[in-house]
C-alpha positions as CSV (number, residue, x, y, z in Angstrom):
1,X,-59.0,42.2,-3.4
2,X,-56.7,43.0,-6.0
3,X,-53.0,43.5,-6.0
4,X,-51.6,46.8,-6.4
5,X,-50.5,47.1,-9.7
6,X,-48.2,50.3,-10.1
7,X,-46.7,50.2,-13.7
8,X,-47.1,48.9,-16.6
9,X,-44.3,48.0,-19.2
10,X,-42.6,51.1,-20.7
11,X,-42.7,53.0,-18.5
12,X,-40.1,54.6,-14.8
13,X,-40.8,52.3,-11.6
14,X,-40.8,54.9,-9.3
15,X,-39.8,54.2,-5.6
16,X,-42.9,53.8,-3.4
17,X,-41.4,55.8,-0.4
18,X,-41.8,59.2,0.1
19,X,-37.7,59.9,0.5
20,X,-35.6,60.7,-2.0
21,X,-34.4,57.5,-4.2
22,X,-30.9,55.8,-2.8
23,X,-30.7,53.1,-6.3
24,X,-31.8,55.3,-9.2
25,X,-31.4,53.0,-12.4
26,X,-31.7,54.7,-15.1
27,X,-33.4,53.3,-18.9
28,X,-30.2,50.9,-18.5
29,X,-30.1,48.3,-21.7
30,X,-27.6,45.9,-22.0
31,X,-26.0,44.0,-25.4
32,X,-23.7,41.1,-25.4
33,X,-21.8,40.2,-28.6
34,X,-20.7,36.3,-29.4
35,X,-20.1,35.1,-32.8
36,X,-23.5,34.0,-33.2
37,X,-24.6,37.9,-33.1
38,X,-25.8,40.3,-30.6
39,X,-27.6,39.6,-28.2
40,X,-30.2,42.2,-25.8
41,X,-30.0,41.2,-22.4
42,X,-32.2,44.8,-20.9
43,X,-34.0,47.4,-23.1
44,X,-34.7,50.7,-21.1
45,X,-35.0,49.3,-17.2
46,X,-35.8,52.6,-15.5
47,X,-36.3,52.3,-11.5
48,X,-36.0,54.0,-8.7
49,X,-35.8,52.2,-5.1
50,X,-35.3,54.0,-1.9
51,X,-33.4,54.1,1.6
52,X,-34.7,51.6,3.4
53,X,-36.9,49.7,0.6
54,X,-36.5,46.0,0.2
55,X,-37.3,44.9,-3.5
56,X,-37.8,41.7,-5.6
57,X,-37.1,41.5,-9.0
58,X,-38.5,38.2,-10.8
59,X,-38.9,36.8,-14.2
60,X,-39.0,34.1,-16.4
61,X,-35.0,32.4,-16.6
62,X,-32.4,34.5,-18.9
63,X,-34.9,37.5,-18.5
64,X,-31.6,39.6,-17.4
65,X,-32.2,39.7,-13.5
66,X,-29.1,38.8,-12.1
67,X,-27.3,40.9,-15.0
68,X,-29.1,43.9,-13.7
69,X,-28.3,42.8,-10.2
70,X,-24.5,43.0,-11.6
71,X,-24.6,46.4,-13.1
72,X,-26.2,47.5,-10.2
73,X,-23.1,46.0,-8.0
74,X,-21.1,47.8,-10.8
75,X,-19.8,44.5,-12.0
76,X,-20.8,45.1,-15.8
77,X,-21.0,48.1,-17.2
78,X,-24.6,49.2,-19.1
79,X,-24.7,49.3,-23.0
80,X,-26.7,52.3,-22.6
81,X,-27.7,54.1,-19.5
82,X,-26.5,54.3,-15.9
83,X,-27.5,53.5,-12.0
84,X,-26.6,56.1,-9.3
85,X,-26.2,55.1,-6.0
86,X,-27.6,59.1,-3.6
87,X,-27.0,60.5,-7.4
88,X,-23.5,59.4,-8.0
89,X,-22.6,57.3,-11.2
90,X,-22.0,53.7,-10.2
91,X,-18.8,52.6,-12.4
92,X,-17.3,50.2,-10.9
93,X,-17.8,47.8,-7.4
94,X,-18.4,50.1,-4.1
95,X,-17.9,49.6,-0.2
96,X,-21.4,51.0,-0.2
97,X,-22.5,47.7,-2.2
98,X,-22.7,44.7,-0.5
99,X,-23.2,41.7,-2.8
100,X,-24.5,38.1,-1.7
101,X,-24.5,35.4,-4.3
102,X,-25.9,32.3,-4.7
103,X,-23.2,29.9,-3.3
104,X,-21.8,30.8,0.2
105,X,-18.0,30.6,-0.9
106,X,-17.1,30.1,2.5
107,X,-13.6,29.5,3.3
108,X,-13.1,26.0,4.8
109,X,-9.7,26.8,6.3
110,X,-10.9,29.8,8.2
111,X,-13.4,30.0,11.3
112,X,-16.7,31.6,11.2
113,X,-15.7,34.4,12.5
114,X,-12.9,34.9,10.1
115,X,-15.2,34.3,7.1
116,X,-17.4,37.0,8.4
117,X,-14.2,39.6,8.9
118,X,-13.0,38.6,4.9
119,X,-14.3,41.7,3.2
120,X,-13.3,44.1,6.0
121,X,-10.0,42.7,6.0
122,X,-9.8,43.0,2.1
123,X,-11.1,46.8,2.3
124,X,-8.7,47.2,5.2
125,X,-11.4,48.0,7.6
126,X,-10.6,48.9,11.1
127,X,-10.3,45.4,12.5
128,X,-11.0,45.9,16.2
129,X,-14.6,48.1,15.2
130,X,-14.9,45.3,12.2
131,X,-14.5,42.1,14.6
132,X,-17.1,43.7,17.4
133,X,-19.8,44.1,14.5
134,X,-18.7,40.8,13.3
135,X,-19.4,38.9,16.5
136,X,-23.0,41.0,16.7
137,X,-24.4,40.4,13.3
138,X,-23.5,36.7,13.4
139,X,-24.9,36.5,17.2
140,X,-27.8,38.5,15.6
141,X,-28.0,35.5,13.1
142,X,-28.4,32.9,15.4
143,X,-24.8,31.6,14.6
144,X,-22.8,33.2,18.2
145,X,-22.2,30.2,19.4
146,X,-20.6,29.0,16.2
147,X,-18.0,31.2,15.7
148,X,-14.8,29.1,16.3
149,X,-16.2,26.4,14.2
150,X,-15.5,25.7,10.9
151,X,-17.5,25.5,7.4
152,X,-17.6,21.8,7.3
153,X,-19.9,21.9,10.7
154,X,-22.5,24.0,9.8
155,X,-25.6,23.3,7.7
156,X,-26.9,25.3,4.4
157,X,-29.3,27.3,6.1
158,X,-26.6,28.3,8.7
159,X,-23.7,29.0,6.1
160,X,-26.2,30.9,4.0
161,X,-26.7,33.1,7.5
162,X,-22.7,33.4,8.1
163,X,-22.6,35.1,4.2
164,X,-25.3,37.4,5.3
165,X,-23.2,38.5,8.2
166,X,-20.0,38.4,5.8
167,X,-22.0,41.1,3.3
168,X,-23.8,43.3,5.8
169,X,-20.0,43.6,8.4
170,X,-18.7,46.5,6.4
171,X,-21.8,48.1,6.7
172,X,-22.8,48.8,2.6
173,X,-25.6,51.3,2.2
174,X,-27.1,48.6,-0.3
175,X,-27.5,44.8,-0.5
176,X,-28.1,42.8,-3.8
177,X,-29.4,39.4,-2.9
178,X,-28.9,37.1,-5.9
179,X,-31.0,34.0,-5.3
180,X,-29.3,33.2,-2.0
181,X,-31.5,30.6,-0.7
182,X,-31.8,28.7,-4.3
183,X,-29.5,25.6,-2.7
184,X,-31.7,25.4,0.5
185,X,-34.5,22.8,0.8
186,X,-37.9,24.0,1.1
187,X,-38.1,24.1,5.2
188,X,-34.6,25.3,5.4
189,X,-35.9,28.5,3.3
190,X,-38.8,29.3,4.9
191,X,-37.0,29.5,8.4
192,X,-34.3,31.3,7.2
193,X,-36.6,34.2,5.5
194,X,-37.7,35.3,8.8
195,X,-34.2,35.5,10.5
196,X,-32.8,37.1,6.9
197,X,-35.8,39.9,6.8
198,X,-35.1,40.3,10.5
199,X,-31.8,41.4,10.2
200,X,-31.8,43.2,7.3
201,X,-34.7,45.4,7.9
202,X,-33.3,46.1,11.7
203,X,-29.9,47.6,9.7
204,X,-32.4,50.1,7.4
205,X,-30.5,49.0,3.9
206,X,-32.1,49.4,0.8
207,X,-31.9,46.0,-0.7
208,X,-32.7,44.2,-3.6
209,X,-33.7,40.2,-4.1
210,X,-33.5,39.0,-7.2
211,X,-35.4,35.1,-7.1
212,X,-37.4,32.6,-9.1
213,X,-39.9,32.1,-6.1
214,X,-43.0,34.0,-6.3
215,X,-43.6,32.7,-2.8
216,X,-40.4,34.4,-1.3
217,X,-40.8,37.3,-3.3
218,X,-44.4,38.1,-1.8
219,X,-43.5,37.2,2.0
220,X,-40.1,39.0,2.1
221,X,-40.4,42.4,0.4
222,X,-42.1,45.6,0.3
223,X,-42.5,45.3,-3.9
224,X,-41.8,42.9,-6.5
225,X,-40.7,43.9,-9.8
226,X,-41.6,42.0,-12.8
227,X,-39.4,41.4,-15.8
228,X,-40.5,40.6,-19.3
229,X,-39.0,37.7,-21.4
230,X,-35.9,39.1,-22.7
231,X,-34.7,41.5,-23.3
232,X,-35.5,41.9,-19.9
233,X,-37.8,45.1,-19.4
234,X,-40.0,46.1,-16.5
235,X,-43.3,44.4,-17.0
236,X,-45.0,45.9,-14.1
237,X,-44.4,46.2,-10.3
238,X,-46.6,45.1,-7.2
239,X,-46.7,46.9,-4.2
240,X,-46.9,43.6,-1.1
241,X,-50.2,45.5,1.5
242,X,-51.2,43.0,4.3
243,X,-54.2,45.0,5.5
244,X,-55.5,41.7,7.5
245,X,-52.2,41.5,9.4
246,X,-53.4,44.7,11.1
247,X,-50.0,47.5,10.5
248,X,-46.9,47.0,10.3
249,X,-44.4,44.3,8.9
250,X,-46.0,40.2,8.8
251,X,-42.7,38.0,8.4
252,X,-42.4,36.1,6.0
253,X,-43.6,33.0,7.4
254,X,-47.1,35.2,8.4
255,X,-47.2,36.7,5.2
256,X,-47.7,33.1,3.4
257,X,-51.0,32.2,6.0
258,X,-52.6,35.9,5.2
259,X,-55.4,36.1,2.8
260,X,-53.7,38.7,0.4
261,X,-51.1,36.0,-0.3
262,X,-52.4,33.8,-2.5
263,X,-54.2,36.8,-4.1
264,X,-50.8,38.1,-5.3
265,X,-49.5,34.8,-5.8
266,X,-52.1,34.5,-8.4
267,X,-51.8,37.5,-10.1
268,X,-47.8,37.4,-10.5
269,X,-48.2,33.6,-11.6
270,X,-50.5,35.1,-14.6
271,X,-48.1,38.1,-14.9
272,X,-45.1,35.8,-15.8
273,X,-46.7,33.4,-17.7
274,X,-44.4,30.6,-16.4
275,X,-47.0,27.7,-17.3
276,X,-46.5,29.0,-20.9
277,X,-43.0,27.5,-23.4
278,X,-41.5,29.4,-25.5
């Protein structure tokens, strides 16, 4: 079988799910000026991604991914063109945006707990309602019997699940994932995908992955959007189908032992060209 190839470069990425879009990004282009000259980061990213839709976004390094993760966020500001989060103008960082970056930037002087509760206590969140959902998502994590413990005590994979539950407590509409397992070794990874798509697709948020694994990128979302050498621009998108899995959802750690898998690995492999220089 073949992948399902649903765009070609130059063209609107449209969402794949019947609702109306929640992230509509909109021929978005981005220029940077240093005294060597300008530089074009994105040239006309147009892409639409639903409630509920879990994207990838991958590409060759300095293609622009995590830039367009931070426009997205509201962090930068587009040279040309806009993103609407349900048709409003994104112009600056939102409640409704929940951002989860690379490093865990836990706190080592605060609890678990209290790292969790930092971003409703910074958007002055009802505390009580914010410490209840607290206490679920990190028991939902695997990390409830952790949460009087400090940093220092916990592994990567299990700091790495303490930031999830930090992002998703005040409840954002959308989540940008930038690389957040990059730090992890290999096994620590894989079983954190499973607990991460868990969660995330039991809260319904539209989210957004940007990562250099083609691996992750198959096994944990619906589609993976490719990016051309830069200036970043939409090469193509692939909708992820598991027929053989029989309905519904595989998790991640399935998805890698299905046939289709190493058919899309192979064709997104080609698509970047990442065994080419230059």
């Amino acid at each position: 079988m073949s992948t399902a190839q649903l765009h070609s470069e130059g063209g609107r990425a449209p969402s794949i799910h019947a609702a109306r879009a929640c992230i509509e990004i909109d021929n978005v282009s981005l220029r940077y000026f240093t005294k060597q000259g300008e530089t074009q980061a994105l040239a006309g990213i147009s892409l639409d991604i639903a409630a509920g839709e879990f994207v990838s976004i991958i590409g060759q390094s300095g293609c622009g991914k995590s830039t367009l993760l931070s426009i997205i966020a509201g962090i930068l500001s587009p040279s040309d063109g806009c993103v609407r989060i349900d048709s409003k103008p994104v112009t600056k960082p939102s409640p409704r945006i929940g951002y989860m970056l690379q490093q865990d930037y836990l706190y080592e002087w605060r609890t678990i707990l209290d790292n969790a509760l930092l971003g409703a206590q910074i958007q002055k969140r009802d505390m009580k309602e914010a410490r209840e959902r607290a206490m679920h998502l990190l028991e939902k994590c695997g990390m409830g019997d952790f949460i009087n413990h400090y940093p220092r005590a916990l592994s990567g994979g299990m700091r790495q699940r303490v930031a999830l539950a930090r992002t998703l407590v005040t409840n954002p509409d959308v989540v940008l994932l930038d690389e957040p397992f990059s730090a992890l070794d290999s096994q620590t990874r894989l079983a954190i995908a499973d607990e991460v798509v868990d969660v995330l697709r039991s809260e319904g948020k539209s989210v957004v992955l940007v990562t250099h694994d083609i691996g992750e990128a198959i096994a944990m979302t619906d589609r993976v959007i490719v990016l051309s050498r830069r200036p970043g621009r939409i090469k193509s998108q692939h909708l992820m189908r598991f027929p053989s899995f029989g309905g519904g959802h595989p998790t991640p750690f399935e998805a890698r032992s299905l046939p289709e898998f190493n058919t899309y690995f192979a064709t997104l492999w080609d698509e970047l060209d990442v065994h080419v220089e230059g």
